[in-house]
C-alpha positions as a LaTeX table, in Angstrom:
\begin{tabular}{lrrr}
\hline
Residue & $x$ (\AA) & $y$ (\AA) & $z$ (\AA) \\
\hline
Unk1 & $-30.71$ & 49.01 & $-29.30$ \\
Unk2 & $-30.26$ & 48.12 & $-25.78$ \\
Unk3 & $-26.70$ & 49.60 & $-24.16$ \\
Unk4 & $-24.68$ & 48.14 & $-21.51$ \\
Unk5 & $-23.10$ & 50.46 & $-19.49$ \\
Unk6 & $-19.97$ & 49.63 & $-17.22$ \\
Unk7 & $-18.87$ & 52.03 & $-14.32$ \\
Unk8 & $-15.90$ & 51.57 & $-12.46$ \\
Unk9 & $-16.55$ & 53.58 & $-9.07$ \\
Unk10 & $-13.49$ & 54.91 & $-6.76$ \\
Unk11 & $-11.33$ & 56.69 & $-9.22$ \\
Unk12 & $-9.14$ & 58.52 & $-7.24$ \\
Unk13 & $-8.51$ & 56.22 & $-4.49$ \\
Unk14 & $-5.24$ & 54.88 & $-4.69$ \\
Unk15 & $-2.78$ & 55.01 & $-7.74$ \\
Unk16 & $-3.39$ & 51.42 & $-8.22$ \\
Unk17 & $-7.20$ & 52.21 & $-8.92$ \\
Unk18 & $-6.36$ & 54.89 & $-10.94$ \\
Unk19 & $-4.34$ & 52.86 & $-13.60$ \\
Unk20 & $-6.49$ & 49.67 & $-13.76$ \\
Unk21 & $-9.25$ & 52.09 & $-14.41$ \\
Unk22 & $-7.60$ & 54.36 & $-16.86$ \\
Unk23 & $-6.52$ & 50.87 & $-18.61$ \\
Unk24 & $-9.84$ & 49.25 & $-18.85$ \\
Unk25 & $-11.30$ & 52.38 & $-19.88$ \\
Unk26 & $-8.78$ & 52.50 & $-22.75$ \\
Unk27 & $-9.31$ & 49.16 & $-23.46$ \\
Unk28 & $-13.02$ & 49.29 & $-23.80$ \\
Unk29 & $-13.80$ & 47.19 & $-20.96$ \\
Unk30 & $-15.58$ & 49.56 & $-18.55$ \\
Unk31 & $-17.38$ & 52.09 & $-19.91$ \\
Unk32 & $-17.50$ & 55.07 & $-17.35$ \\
Unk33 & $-16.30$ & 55.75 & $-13.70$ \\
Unk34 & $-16.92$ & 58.33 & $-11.09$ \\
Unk35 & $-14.06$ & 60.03 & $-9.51$ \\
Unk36 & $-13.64$ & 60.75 & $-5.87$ \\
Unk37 & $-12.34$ & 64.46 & $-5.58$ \\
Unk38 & $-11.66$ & 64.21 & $-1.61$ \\
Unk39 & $-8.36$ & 61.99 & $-2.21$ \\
Unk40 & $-4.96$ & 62.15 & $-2.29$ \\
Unk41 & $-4.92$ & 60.54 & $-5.40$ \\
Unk42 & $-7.62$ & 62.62 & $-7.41$ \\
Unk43 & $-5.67$ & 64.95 & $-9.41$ \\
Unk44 & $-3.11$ & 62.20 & $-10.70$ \\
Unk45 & $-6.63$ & 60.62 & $-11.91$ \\
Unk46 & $-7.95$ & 63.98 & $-13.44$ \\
Unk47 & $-4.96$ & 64.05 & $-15.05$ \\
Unk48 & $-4.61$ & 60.44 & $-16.53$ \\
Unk49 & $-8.58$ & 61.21 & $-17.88$ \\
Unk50 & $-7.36$ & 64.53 & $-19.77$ \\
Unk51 & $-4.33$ & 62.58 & $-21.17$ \\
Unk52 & $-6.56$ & 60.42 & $-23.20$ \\
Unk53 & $-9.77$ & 61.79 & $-23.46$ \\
Unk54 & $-11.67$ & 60.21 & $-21.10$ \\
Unk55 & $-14.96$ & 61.46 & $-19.12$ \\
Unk56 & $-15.71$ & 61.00 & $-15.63$ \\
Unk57 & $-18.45$ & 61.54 & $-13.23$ \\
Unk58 & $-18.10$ & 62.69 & $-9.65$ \\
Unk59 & $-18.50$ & 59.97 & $-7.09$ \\
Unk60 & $-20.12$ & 61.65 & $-3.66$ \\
Unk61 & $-18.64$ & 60.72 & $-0.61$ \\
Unk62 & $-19.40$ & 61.04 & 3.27 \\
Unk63 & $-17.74$ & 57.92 & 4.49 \\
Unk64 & $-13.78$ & 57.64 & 3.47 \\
Unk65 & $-11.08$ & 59.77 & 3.91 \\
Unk66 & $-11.52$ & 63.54 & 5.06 \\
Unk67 & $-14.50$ & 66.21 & 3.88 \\
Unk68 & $-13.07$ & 68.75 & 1.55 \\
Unk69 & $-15.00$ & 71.19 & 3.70 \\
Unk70 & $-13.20$ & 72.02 & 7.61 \\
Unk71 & $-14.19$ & 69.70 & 9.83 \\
Unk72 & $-15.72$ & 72.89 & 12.42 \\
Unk73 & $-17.67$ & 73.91 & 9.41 \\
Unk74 & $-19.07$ & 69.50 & 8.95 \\
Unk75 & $-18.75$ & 68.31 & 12.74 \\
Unk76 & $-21.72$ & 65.74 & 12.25 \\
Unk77 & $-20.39$ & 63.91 & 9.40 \\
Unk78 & $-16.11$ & 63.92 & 11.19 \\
Unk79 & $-15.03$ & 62.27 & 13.96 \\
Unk80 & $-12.67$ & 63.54 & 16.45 \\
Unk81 & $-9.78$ & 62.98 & 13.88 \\
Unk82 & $-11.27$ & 64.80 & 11.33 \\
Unk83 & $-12.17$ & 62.26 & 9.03 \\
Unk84 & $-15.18$ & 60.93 & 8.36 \\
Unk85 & $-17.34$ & 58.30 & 10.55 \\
Unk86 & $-17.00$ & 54.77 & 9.73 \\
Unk87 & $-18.69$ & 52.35 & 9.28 \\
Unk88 & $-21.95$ & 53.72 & 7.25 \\
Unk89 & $-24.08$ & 52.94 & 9.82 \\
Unk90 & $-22.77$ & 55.56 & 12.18 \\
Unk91 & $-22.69$ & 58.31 & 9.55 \\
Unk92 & $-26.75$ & 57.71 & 8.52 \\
Unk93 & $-27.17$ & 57.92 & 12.40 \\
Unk94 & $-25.89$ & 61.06 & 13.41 \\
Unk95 & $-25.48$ & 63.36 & 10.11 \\
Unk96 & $-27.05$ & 66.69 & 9.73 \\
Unk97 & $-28.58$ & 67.08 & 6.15 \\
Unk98 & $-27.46$ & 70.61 & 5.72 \\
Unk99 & $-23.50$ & 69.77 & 6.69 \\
Unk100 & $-24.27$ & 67.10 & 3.97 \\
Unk101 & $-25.61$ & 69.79 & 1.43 \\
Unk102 & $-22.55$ & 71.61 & 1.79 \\
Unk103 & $-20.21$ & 69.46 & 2.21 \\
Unk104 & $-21.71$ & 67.81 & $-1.13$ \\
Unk105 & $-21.83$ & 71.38 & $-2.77$ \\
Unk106 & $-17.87$ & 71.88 & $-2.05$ \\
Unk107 & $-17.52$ & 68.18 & $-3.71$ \\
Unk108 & $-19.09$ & 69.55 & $-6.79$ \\
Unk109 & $-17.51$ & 72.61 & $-7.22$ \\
Unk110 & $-13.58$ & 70.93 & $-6.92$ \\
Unk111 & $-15.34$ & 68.62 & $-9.61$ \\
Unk112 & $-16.60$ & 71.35 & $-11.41$ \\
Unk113 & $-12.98$ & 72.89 & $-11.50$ \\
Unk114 & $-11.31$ & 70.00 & $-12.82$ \\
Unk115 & $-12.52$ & 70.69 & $-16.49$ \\
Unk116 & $-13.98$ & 67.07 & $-16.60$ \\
\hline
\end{tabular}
């Protein structure tokens, strides 16, 4: 039996993404999402999930917002406002891997925390 699998990405975003998520989730129209963990809006999302069940996975991110992670301890993947390079082009240009690695490990481990 062949499944179809439906991901909604960018949980966490913005409240608005969180509830049209949460809703079609509920409503059996999408099928799985991926949360970011490095926004404002994350734990109202982790919170909507544990209110009704739902799974998530974690959505990776080096190109919105701010690193989880100090910018000192990332200064490849930040600008001079501490948030990360736009557009992708200019973060696959001048990122060190390791400042990745960790900054991808930190990611993981405030997933990790949230129980999902």
């Amino acid at each position: 039996m062949k499944k179809l699998i439906i991901n909604a990405d960018d949980l966490g975003l913005t409240p608005g993404c969180n509830q049209g998520i949460i809703q079609a989730m509920t409503a059996g129209v999408v099928t799985d999402t991926s949360l970011f963990v490095t926004t404002d809006h994350a734990a109202a999302a982790v919170a909507l999930l544990k209110d009704r069940g739902l799974a998530a996975g974690l959505h990776l991110n080096l190109t919105y917002g701010r690193p989880l992670l100090p910018a000192a301890e990332v200064p490849s993947l930040v600008g001079p406002d501490g948030a990360f390079h736009r557009p992708v082009k200019r973060v696959v240009a001048v990122l060190e891997p390791r400042e990745a690695e960790r900054e991808f490990a930190a990611q993981a481990e405030k997933f990790l925390a949230t129980g999902l």
